[in-house]
C-alpha positions in Angstrom: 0.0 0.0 0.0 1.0 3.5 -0.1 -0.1 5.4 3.4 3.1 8.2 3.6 4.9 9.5 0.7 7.5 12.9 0.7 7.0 15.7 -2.0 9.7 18.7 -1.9 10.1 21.0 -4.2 13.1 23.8 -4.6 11.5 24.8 -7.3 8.0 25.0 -8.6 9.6 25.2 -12.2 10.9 21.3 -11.5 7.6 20.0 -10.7 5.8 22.0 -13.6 8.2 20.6 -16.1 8.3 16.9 -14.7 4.6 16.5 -15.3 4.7 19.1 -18.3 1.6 20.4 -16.3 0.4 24.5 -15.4 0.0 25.4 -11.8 -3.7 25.9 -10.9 -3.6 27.5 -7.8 -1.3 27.4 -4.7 1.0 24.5 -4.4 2.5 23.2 -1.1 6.3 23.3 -1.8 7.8 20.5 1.0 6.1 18.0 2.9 8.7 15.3 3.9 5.6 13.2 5.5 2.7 13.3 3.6 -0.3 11.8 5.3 -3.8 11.1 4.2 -6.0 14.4 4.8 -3.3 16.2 3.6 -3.6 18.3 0.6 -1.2 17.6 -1.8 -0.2 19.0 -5.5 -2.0 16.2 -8.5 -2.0 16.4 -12.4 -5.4 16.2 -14.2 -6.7 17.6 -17.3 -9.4 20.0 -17.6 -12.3 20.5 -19.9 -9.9 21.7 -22.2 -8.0 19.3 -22.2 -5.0 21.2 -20.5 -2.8 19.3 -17.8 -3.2 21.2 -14.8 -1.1 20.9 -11.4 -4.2 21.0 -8.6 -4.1 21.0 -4.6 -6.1 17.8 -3.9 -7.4 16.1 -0.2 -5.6 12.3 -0.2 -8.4 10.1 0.6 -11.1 9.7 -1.9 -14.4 10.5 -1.2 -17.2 8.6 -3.6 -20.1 10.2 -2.0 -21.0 13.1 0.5 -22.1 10.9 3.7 -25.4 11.6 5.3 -25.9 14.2 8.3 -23.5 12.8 11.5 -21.9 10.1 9.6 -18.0 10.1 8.7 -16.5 10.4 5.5 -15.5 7.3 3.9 -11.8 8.5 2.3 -9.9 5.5 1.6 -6.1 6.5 0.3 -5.3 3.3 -1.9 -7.1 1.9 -4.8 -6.0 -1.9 -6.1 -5.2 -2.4 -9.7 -6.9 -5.8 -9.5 -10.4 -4.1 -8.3 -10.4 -0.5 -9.8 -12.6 -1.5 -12.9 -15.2 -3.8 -11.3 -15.8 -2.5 -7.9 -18.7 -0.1 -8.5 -16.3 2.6 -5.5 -14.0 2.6 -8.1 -15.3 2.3 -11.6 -16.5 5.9 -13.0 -13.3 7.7 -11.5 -10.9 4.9 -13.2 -13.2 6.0 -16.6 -13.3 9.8 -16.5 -11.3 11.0 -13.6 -7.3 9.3 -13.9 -4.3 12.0 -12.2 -0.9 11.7 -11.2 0.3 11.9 -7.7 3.8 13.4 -7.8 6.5 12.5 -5.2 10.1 12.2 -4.3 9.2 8.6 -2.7 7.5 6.8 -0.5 7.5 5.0 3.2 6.9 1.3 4.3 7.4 -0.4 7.3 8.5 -3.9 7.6 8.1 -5.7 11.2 5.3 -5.2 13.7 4.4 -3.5 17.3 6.8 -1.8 18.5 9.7 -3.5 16.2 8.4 -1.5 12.7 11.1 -0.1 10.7 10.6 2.6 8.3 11.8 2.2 4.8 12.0 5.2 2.5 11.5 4.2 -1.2 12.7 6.3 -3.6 14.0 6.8 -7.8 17.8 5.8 -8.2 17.5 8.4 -11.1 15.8 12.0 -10.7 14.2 13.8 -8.3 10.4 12.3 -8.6 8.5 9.4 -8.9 4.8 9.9 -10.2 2.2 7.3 -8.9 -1.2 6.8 -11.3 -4.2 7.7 -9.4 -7.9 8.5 -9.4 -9.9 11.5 -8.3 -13.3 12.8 -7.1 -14.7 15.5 -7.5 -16.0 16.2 -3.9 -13.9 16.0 -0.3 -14.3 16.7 2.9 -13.3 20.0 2.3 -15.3 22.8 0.4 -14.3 23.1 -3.1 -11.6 20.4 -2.9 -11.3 17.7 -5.0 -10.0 14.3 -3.0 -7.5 11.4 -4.8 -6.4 8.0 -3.9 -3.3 6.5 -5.1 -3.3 3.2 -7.0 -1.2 0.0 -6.0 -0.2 -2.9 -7.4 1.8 -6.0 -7.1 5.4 -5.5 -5.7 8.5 -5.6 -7.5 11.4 -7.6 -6.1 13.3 -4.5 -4.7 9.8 -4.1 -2.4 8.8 -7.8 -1.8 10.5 -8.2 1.4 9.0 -5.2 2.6 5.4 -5.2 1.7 2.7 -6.7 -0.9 1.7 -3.9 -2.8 3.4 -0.6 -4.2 2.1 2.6 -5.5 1.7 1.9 -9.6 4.1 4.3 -10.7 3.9 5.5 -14.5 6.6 6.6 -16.6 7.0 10.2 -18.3 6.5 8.7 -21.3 3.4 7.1 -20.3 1.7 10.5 -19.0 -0.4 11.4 -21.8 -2.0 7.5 -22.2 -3.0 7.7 -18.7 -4.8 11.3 -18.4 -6.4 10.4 -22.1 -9.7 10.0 -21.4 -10.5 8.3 -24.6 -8.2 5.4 -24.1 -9.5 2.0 -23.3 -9.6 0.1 -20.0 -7.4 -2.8 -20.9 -4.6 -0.2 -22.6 -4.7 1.4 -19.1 -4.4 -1.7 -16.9 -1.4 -2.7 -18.8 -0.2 0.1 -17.7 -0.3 -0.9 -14.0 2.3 -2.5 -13.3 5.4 -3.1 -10.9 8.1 -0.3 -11.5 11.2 -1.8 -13.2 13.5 -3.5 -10.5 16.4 -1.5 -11.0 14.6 2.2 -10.7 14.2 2.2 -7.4 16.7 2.5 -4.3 15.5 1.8 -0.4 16.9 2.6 2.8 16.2 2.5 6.5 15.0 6.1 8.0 14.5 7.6 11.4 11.0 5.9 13.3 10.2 9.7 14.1 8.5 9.5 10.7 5.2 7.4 11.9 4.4 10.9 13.8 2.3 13.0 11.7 3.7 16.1 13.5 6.9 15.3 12.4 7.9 16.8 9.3 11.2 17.4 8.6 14.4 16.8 6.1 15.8 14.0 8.7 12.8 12.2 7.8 13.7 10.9 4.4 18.0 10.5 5.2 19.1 7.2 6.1 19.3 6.2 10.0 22.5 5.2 11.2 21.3 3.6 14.2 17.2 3.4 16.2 
């Protein structure tokens, strides 16, 4: 699964240019512990068909609950479900984004012996995980995302069972298409290559929300 990811950015030019995508609105610049609820920078296109950088709410919301009741905003949708389960379905036809990030964490163990893995590209600055969105959020005039997973590759097997289904730069424009065809799009979903992703050991201050910090994502030399 994917329930904490890091997004810095120096410069807004670098995240603009890795999605080939025009800032619509205000754009958090560093989160180094991204959590669900937060409200994070996603690529979508518009009307126009224009690829738009948008402040989203992670945890997608299907349907405004009724007076007194919680939202139901799960953060992770599975490849193997997103075009059958009826949650899913009309997002994965019409409403496909990009989540942008510089990686993402994972904990292996249990209790109180979890270690934190931070999971990142051996090459460039970002990794960007397909995604789905909705239209409505628990917050006014926010749109709300999950981030897709599948099957792990062998760098993330002996960590967990699922990763975020990152997609390649060159695989942008298939995914946002909206006239492109489920089974092109499944195909799509699928374990990043083995040898484009590095891991290491980080601090356990990152399973605090509060925390949010460089530290966070540098690899610990000792617990």
């Amino acid at each position: 699964m994917c329930g904490r990811y890091a997004l810095t950015i120096e410069e807004q030019q670098e995240l603009e240019e890795f999605l080939n995508a025009v800032d619509h609105g205000i754009i958090p610049s560093k989160n180094y512990n991204v959590a669900p609820s937060h409200q994070m920078p996603v690529a979508l296109l518009d009307e126009n068909g224009n690829r738009l950088l948008e402040t989203m709410y992670w945890g997608f919301m299907g349907w405004k609950p009724k007076d007194g009741q919680k939202p139901f905003t799960p953060i992770n949708t599975r490849d193997d479900s997103i075009s059958s389960k009826p949650m899913w379905k009309r997002a994965f036809n019409s409403n496909r984004c990009i989540i942008p990030m510089n990686g993402f964490y994972e904990w292996t163990g249990s209790g109180k012996n979890k270690v934190p893995h931070f999971i990142y590209p051996k090459e460039g600055t970002f990794l960007a995980a397909a995604g789905i969105f909705s239209n409505i959020s628990p917050v006014e005039g926010v749109k709300s995302y999950s981030v897709i997973t599948t099957r792990p590759n062998s760098l993330m097997e002996n960590i967990h069972d699922r990763m975020p289904a990152f997609l390649h730069p060159t695989e942008f424009d298939k995914w946002l298409n909206p006239n492109n065809e489920q089974a092109l799009l499944l195909d799509m979903l699928e374990p990043y290559p083995d040898d484009a992703l590095s891991e290491h050991i980080v601090t356990k201050d990152v399973g605090r929300v509060q925390n949010n910090y460089p530290a966070l994502i540098e690899k610990a030399s000792l617990f």
